[in-house]
C-alpha positions as a Markdown table, in Angstrom:
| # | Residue | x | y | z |
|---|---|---|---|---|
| 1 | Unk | 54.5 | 223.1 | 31.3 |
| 2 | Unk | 51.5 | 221.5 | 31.5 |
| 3 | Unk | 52.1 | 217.6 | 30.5 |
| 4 | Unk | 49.5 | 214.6 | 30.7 |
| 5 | Unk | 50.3 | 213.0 | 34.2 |
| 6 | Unk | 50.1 | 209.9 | 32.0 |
| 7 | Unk | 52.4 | 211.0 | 29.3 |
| 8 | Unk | 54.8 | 212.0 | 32.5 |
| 9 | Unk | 55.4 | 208.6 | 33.7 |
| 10 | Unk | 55.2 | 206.8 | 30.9 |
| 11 | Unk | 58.6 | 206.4 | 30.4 |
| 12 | Unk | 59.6 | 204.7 | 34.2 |
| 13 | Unk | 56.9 | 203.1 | 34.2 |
| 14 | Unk | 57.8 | 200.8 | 31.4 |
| 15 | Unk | 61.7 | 200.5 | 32.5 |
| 16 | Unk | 60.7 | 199.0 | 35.4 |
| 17 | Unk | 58.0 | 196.7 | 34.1 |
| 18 | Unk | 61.2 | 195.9 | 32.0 |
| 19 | Unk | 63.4 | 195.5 | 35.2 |
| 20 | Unk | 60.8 | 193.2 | 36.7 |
| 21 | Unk | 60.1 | 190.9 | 33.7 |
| 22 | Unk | 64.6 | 190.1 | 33.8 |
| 23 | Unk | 64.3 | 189.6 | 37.3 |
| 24 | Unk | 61.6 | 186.7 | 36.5 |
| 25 | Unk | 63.3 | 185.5 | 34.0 |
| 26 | Unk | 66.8 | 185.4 | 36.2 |
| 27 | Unk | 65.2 | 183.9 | 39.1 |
| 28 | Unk | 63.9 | 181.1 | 36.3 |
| 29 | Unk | 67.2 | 180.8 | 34.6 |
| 30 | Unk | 68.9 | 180.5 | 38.3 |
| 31 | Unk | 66.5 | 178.0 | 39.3 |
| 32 | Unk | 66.6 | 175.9 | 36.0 |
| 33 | Unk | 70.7 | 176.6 | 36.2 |
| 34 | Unk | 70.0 | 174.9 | 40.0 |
| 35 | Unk | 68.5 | 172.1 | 38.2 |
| 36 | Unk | 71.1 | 171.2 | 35.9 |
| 37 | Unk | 74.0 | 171.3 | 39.0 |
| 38 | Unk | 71.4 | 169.0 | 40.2 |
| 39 | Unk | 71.2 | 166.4 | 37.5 |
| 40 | Unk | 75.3 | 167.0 | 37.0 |
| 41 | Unk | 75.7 | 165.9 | 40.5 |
| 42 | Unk | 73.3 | 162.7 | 40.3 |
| 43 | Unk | 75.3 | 161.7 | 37.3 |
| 44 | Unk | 78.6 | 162.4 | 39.3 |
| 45 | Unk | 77.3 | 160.4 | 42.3 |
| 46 | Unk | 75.8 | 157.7 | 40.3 |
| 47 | Unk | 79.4 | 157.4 | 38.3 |
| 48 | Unk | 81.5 | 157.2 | 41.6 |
| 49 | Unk | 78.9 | 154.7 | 42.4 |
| 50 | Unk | 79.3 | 152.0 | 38.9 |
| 51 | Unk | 82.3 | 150.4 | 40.8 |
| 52 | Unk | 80.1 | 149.6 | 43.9 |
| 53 | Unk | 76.8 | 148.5 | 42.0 |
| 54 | Unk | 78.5 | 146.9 | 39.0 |
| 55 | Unk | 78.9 | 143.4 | 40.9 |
| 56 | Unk | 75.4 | 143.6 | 41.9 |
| 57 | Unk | 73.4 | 140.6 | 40.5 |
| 58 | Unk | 76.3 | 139.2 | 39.3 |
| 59 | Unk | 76.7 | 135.4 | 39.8 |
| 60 | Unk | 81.0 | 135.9 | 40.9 |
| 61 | Unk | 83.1 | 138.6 | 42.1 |
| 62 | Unk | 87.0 | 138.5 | 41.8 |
| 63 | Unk | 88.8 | 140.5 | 44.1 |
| 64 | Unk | 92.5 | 140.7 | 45.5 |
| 65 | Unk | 93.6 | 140.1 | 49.2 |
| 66 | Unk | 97.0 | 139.8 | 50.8 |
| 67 | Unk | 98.9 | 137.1 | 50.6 |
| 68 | Unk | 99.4 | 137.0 | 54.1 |
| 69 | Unk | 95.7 | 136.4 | 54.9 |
| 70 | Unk | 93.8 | 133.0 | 54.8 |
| 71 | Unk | 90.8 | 132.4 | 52.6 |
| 72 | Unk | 88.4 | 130.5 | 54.1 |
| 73 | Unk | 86.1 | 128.4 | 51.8 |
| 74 | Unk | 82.8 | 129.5 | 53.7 |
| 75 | Unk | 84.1 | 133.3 | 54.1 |
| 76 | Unk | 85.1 | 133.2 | 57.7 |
| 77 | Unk | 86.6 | 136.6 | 58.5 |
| 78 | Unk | 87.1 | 137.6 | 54.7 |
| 79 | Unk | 90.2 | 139.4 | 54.8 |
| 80 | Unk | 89.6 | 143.1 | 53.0 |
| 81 | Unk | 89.6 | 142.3 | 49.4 |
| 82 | Unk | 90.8 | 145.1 | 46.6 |
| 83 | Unk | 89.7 | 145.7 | 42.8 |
| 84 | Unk | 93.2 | 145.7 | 42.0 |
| 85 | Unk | 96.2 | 143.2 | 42.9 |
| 86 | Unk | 99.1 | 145.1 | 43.8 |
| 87 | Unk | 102.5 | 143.6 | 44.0 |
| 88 | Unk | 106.2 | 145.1 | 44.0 |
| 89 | Unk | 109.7 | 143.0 | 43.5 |
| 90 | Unk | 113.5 | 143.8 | 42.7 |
| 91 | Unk | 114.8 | 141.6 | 39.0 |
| 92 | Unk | 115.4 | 137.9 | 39.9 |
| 93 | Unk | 112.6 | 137.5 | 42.9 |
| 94 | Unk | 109.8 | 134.9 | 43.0 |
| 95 | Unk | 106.5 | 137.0 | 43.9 |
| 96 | Unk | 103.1 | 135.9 | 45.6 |
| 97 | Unk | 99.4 | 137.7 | 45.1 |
| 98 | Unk | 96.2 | 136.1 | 46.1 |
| 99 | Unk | 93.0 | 136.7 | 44.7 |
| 100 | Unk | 89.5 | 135.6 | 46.0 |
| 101 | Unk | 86.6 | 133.9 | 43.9 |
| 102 | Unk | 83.4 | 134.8 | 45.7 |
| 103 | Unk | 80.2 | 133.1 | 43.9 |
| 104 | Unk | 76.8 | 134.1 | 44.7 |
| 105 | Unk | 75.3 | 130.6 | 42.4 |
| 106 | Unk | 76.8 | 127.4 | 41.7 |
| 107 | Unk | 79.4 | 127.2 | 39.3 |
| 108 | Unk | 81.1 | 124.6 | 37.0 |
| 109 | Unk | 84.3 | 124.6 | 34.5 |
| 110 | Unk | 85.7 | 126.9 | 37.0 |
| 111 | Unk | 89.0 | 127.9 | 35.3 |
| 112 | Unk | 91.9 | 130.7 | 35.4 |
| 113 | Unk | 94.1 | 132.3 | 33.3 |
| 114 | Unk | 96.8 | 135.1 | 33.4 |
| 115 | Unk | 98.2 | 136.4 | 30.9 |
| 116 | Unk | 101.8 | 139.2 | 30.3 |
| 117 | Unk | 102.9 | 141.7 | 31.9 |
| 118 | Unk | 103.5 | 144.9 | 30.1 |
| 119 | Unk | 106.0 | 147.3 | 31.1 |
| 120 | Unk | 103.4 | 151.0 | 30.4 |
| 121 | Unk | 106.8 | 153.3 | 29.6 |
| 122 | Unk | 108.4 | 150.7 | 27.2 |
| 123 | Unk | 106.0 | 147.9 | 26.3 |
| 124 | Unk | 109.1 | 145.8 | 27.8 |
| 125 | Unk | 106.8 | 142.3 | 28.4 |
| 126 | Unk | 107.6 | 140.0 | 31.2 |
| 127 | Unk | 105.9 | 136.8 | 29.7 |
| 128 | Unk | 102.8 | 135.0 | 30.7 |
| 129 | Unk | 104.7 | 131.4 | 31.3 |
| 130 | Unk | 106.3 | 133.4 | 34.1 |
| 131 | Unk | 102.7 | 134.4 | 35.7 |
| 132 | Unk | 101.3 | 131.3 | 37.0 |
| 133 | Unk | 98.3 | 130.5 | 39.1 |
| 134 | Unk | 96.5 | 127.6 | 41.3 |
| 135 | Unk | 93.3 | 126.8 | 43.4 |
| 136 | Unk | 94.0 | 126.7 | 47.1 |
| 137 | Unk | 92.8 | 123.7 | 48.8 |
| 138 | Unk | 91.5 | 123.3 | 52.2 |
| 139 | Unk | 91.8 | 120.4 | 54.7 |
| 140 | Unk | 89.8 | 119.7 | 57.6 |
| 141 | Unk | 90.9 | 119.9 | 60.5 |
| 142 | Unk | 88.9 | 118.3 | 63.4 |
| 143 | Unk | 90.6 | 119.8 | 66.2 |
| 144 | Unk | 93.1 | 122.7 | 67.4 |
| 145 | Unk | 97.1 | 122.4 | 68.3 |
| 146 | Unk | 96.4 | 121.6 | 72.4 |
| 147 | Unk | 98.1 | 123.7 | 74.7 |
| 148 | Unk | 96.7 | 127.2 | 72.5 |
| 149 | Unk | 95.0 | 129.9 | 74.1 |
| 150 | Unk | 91.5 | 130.5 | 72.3 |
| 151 | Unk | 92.4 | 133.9 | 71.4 |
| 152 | Unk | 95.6 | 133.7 | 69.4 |
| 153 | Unk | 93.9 | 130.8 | 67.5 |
| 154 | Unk | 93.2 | 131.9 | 63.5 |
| 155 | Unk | 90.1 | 129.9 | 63.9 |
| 156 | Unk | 88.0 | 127.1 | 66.4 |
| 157 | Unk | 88.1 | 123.6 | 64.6 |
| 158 | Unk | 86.1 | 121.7 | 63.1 |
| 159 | Unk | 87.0 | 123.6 | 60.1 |
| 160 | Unk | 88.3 | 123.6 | 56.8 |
| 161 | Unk | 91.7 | 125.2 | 56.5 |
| 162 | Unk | 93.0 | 126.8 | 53.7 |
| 163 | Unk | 96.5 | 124.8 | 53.2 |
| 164 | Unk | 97.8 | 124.2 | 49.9 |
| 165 | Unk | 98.0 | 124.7 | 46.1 |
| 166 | Unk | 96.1 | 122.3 | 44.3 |
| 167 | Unk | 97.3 | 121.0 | 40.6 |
| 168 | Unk | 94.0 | 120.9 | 39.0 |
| 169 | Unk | 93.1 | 123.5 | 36.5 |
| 170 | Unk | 89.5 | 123.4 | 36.6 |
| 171 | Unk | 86.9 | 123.0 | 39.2 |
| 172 | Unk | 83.1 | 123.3 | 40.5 |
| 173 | Unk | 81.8 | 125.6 | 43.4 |
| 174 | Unk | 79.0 | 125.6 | 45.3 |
| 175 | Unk | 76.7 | 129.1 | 45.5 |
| 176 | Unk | 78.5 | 131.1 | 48.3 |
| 177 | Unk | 81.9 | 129.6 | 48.5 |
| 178 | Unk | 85.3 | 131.7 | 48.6 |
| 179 | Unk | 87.5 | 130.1 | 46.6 |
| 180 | Unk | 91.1 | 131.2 | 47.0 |
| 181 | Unk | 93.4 | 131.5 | 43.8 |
| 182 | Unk | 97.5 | 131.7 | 44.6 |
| 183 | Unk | 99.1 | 134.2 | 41.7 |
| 184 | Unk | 103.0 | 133.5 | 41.4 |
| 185 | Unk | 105.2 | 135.7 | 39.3 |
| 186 | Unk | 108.8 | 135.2 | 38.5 |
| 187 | Unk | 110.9 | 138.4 | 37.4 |
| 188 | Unk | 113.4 | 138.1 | 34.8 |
| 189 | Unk | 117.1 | 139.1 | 35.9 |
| 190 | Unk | 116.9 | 141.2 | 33.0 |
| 191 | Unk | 113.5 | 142.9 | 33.1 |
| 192 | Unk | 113.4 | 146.4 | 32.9 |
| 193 | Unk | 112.0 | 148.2 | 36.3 |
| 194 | Unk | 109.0 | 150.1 | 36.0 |
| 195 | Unk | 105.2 | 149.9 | 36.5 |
| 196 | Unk | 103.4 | 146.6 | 34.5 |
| 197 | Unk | 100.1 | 146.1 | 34.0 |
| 198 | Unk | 98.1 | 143.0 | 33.5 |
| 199 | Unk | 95.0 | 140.5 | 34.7 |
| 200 | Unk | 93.9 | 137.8 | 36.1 |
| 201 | Unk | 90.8 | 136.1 | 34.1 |
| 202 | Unk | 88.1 | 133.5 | 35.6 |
| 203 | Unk | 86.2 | 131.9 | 33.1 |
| 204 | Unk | 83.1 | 129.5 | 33.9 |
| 205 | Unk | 79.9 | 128.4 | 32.7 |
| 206 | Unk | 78.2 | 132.0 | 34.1 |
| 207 | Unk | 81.0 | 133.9 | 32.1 |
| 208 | Unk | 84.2 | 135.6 | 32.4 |
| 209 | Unk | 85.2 | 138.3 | 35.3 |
| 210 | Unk | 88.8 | 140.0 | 35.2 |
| 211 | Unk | 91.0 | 141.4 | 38.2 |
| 212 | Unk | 93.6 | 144.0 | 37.2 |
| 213 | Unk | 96.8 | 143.2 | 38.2 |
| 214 | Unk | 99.8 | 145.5 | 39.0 |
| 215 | Unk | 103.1 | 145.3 | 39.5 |
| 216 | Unk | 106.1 | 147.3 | 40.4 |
| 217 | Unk | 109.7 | 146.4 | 39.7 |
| 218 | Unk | 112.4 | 148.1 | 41.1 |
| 219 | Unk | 116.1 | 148.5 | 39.5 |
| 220 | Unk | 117.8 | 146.3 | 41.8 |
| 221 | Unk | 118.4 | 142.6 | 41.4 |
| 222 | Unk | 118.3 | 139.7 | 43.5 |
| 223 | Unk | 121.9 | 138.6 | 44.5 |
| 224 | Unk | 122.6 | 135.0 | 42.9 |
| 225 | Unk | 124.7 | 134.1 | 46.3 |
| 226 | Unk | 122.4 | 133.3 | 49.0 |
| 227 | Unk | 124.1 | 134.7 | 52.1 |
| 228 | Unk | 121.3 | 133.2 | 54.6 |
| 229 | Unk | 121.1 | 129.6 | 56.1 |
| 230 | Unk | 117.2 | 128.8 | 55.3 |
| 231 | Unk | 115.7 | 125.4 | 55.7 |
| 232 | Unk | 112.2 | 124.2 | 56.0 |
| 233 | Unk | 111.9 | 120.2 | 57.4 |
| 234 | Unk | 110.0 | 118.1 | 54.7 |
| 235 | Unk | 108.7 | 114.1 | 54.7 |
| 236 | Unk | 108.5 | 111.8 | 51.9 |
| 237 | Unk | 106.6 | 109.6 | 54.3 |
| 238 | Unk | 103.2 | 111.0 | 52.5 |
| 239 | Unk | 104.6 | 110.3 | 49.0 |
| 240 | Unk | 102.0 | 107.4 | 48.8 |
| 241 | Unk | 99.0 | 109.4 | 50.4 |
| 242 | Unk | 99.7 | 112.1 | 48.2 |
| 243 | Unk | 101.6 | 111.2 | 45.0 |
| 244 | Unk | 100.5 | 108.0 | 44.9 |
| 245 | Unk | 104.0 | 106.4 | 44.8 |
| 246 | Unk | 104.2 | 103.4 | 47.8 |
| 247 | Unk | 107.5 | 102.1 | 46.7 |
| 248 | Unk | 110.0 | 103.6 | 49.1 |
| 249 | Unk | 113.6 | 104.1 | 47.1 |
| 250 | Unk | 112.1 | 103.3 | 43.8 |
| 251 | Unk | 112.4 | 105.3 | 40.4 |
| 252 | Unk | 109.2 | 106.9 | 40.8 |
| 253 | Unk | 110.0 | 108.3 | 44.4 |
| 254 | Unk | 113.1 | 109.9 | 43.5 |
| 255 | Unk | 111.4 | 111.7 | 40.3 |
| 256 | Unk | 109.2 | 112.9 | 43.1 |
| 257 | Unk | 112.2 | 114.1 | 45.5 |
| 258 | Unk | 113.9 | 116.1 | 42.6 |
| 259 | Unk | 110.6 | 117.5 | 42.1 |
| 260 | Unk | 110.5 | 118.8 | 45.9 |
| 261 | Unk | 114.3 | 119.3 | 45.8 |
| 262 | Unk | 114.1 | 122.0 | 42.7 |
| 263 | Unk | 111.1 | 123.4 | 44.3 |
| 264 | Unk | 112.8 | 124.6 | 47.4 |
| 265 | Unk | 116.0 | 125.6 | 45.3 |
| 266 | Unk | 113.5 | 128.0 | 43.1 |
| 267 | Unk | 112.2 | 129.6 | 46.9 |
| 268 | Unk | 116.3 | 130.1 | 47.8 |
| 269 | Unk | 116.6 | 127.4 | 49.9 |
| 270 | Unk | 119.9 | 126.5 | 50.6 |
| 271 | Unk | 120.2 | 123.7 | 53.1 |
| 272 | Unk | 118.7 | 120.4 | 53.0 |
| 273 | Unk | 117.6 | 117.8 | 55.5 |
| 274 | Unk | 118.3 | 113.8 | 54.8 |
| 275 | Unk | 116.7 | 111.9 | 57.9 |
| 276 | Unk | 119.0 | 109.4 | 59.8 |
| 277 | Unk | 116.6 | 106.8 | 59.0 |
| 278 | Unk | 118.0 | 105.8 | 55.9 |
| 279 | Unk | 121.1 | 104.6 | 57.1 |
| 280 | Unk | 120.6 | 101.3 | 56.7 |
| 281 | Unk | 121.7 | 99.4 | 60.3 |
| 282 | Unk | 122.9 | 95.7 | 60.3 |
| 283 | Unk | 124.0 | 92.8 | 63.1 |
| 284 | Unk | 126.2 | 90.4 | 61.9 |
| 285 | Unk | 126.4 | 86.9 | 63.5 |
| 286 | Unk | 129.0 | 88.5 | 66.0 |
| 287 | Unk | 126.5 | 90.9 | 67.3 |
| 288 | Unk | 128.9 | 93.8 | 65.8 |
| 289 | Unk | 127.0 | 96.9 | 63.6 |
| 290 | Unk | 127.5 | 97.8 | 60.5 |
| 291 | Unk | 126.1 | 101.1 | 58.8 |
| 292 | Unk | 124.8 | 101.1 | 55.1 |
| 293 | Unk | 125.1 | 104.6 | 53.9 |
| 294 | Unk | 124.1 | 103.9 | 50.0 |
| 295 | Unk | 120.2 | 105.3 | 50.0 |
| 296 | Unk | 121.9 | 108.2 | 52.6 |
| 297 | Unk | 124.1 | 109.2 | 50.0 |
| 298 | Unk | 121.3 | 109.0 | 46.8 |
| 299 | Unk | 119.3 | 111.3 | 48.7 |
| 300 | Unk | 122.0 | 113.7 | 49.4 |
| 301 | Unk | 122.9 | 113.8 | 45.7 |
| 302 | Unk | 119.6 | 114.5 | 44.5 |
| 303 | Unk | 119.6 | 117.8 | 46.0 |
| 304 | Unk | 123.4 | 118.7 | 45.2 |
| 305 | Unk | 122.9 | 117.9 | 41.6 |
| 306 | Unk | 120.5 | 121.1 | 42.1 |
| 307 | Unk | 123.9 | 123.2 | 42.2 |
| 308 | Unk | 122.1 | 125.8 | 45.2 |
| 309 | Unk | 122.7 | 124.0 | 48.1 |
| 310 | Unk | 125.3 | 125.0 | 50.6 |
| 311 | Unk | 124.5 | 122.8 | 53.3 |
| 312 | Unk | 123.1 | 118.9 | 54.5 |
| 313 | Unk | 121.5 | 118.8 | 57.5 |
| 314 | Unk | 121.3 | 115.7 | 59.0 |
| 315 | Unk | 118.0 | 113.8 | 61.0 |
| 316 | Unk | 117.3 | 113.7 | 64.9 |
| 317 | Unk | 118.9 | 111.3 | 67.4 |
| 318 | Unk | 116.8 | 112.3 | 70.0 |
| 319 | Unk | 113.1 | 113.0 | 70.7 |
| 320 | Unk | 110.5 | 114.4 | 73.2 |
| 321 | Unk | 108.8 | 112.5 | 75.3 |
| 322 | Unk | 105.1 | 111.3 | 75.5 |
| 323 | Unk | 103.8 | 114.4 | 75.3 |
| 324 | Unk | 106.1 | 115.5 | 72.3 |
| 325 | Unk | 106.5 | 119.0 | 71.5 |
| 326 | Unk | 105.3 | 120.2 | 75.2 |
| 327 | Unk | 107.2 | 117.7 | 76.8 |
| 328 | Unk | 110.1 | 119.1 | 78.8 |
| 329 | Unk | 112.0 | 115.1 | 78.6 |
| 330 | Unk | 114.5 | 114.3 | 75.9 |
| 331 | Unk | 115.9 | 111.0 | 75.0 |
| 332 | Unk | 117.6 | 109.5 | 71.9 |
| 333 | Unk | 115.5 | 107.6 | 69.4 |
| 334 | Unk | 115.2 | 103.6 | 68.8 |
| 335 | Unk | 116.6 | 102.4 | 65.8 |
| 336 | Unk | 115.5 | 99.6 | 63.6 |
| 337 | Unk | 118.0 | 97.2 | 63.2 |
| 338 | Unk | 118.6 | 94.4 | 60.6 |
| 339 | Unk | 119.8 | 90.8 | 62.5 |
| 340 | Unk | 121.3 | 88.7 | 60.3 |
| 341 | Unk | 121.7 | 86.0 | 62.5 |
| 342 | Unk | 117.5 | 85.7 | 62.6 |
| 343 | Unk | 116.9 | 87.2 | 59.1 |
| 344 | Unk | 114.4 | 89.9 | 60.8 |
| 345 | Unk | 114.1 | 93.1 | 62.1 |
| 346 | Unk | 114.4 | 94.1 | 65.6 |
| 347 | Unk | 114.2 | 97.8 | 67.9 |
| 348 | Unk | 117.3 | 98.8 | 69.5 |
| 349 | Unk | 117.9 | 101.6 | 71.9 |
| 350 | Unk | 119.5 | 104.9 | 71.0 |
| 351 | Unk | 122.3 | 103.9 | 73.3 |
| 352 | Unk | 122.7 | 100.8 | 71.8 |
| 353 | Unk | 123.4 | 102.3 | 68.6 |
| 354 | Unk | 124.9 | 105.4 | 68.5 |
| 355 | Unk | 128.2 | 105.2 | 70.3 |
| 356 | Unk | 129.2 | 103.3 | 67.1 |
| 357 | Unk | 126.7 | 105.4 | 64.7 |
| 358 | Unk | 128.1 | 108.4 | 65.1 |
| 359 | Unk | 131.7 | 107.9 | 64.3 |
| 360 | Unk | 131.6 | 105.5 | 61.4 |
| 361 | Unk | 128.7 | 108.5 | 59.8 |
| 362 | Unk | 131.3 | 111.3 | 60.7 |
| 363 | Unk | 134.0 | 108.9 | 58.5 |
| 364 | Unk | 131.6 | 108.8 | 55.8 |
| 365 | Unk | 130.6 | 112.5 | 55.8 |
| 366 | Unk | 134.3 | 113.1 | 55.3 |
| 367 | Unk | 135.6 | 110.4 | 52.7 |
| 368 | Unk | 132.7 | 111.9 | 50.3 |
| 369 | Unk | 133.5 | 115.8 | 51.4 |
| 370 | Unk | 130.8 | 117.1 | 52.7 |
| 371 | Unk | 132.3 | 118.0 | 55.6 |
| 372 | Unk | 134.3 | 120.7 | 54.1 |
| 373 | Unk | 133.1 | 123.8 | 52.7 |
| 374 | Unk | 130.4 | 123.8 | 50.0 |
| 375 | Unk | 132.5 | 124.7 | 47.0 |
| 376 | Unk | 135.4 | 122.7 | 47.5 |
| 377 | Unk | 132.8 | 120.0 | 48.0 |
| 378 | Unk | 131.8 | 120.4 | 45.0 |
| 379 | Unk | 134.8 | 121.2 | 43.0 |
C-alpha cells in the first residue's frame, strides 16, 4: 500500500510528544513536591526550635535545677537547669525542688507564687498551702575552711554563698543575677499516688514567666515511727543577730525556740541538743557548788511538748584545743561560776567542776525520767 510517509508516522509521533510533555510535567511536579518537603521541614525545624528561641530577648528566664546543687548569685558554675521541675515522694514526706531566676535587666517587685497540685487520672488536688516557696540568700564569705585542698573546694572565697531561705516575699535584682528560689511540698498521708501537675509563677514589673512543675507520688506512706537517731546541732546564741531578740530566757526567745523546735520535728528529727551551759553553777560562802537546773529543764520541755522527740542530747564537757577542729588535744571546758560570797562571776576549770556536775545532773535526769525510755518518759 502506498501511504503518505507523513500520514505513516503520524500517529507515534504524537504519543511520544505526549510522553515527553508528562515527563516535564513530572519532573516539575517532583521538583515542586521537593519544595514543599522543603518548607515542611523548615517549619518542623523551626518548631523543635520555639523552646530554644522563645526566651530570647526576654528580660527573665525560670528554669529548674537540683536541689542538691548551689545557686550562685553571679552564675558561678550554673548547675544544668530544666524547663520542667521534676520531683517524686511516697504520702506523708516533706519534698524539696529548686528553681533558678536568671534576669537579663533589672528587676523590681520580684515575687512568687505556686499554686495546686492536680492529680491528671482523678483531679485528686494536693492544695497550694501545702506548696510553699522562698528566695535563697547568700552570705559572704571572705575566706575558705583552712586546712582544704583547693580542689575539693565548691568555690575560692571572697564570695557570696548561697545559704539560707529568706522570709521576704518580694525583692529587687540586679540585670544578670541568678536568683535561687527553694520549692517545698508537703504530701498528704492521704493523697492519692499518681502523676500531678502544676507551676511555679514569677511575677515582676517586666511580667510574669511560669515553670511547669511535676510530681510523682508513689502508693507507699511515710512510717509515723521514726526508727533513725537524727540530730543536727543548733545555737540560739544568734537569736539577737538574727531574730532580733537580745533577751536571753525571755518570752520572746522561747517563742523563737518552739519555732526552731517544730521546725526540726516537721524534717523528722528526733533527738534534741540542750547545751550544758544553762545549768546554772553557784558557790556558796562554804565554797561548796550547787547546780540550778530550772532554764535546763524549760528548754528540754519546749521540745518534748512537740510529742516527736525520742531523745535529749546533752552539751560538751570537753573541747579542742587552740587550733579547734584540727587540733589533735582535748580538754574539758571552763565553767562560769556564780560566787556568792563576792556577788560576781568568776571561770573555773573543768576539773573543778565536774566531779560534782556530773552526778548531781545524772540525779536530776532521773528524778524527771528522762533517763528511761522515751514513752514511759512521757507516759
Amino acid at each position: 500500500m502506498d501511504m503518505d510517509k507523513s500520514t505513516l508516522h503520524a500517529g507515534p509521533a504524537m504519543d511520544s510528544s505526549k510522553w515527553f510533555e508528562w515527563l516535564i510535567h513530572w519532573k516539575r511536579l517532583k521538583i515542586k513536591m521537593g519544595f514543599i518537603k522543603y518548607i515542611i521541614s523548615l517549619l518542623v525545624c523551626l518548631a523543635c526550635m520555639i523552646p530554644a528561641i522563645s526566651g530570647f530577648g526576654q528580660t527573665k528566664a525560670l528554669k529548674a535545677v537540683s536541689d542538691l546543687d548551689q545557686v550562685f548569685e553571679d552564675g558561678y558554675r550554673l548547675p544544668q537547669t530544666e524547663d520542667t521541675m521534676h520531683i517524686f515522694g511516697i504520702r506523708g514526706e516533706i519534698l524539696s525542688g529548686q528553681a533558678v531566676l536568671m534576669t537579663k535587666k533589672n528587676l523590681s517587685e520580684v515575687r512568687v507564687t505556686t499554686g495546686p497540685l492536680v492529680n491528671r487520672t482523678s483531679g485528686y488536688l494536693i492544695p497550694d498551702t501545702n506548696v510553699a516557696w522562698n528566695f535563697v540568700g547568700s552570705i559572704p564569705l571572705s575566706e575558705n575552711a583552712p586546712n582544704q585542698l583547693e580542689e575539693v573546694l565548691v568555690r575560692k572565697a571572697p564570695a557570696r554563698f548561697p545559704d539560707y531561705l529568706m522570709d521576704v516575699v518580694e525583692m529587687d535584682l540586679r540585670k544578670g543575677a541568678n536568683q535561687a528560689i527553694w520549692i517545698t511540698i508537703e504530701i498528704p498521708n492521704d493523697a492519692e499516688a499518681g502523676e500531678y501537675a502544676g507551676s511555679i509563677s514569677v511575677n515582676s514589673s517586666a511580667g510574669e514567666v511560669s515553670l511547669p512543675l511535676h510530681l510523682t507520688v508513689y502508693p507507699l506512706n511515710m512510717p509515723e515511727k521514726r526508727h533513725l537517731k537524727v540530730t543536727e546541732w543548733f545555737s540560739t546564741g544568734q537569736f539577737g543577730k538574727f531574730h532580733g531578740i537580745d533577751e536571753q530566757y525571755s518570752e520572746k526567745w522561747f517563742e523563737m525556740l518552739r519555732i526552731y523546735a517544730d521546725n526540726l520535728v516537721q524534717h523528722r528529727q528526733n533527738i534534741f541538743q540542750v547545751p550544758m551551759s544553762a545549768i546554772e553553777i553557784a558557790m556558796d560562802e562554804e565554797g561548796q557548788l550547787e547546780f540550778d537546773f530550772t532554764r535546763f529543764d524549760q528548754i528540754a520541755q519546749v521540745f518534748w511538748e512537740t510529742g516527736k522527740m525520742d531523745f535529749l542530747e546533752t552539751g560538751e564537757l570537753a573541747r579542742f584545743g587552740e587550733k579547734v577542729w584540727f587540733d589533735t588535744k582535748i580538754e574539758f571546758k571552763n565553767f562560769t561560776v556564780f560566787s556568792k560570797e563576792k556577788q560576781e562571776q568568776m571561770n573555773l576549770e573543768g576539773m573543778q567542776v565536774i566531779p560534782y556536775l556530773l552526778p548531781a545532773f545524772e540525779n536530776h535526769l532521773r528524778s524527771r525520767g528522762w533517763l528511761t525510755t522515751p514513752r514511759s518518759r512521757r507516759s
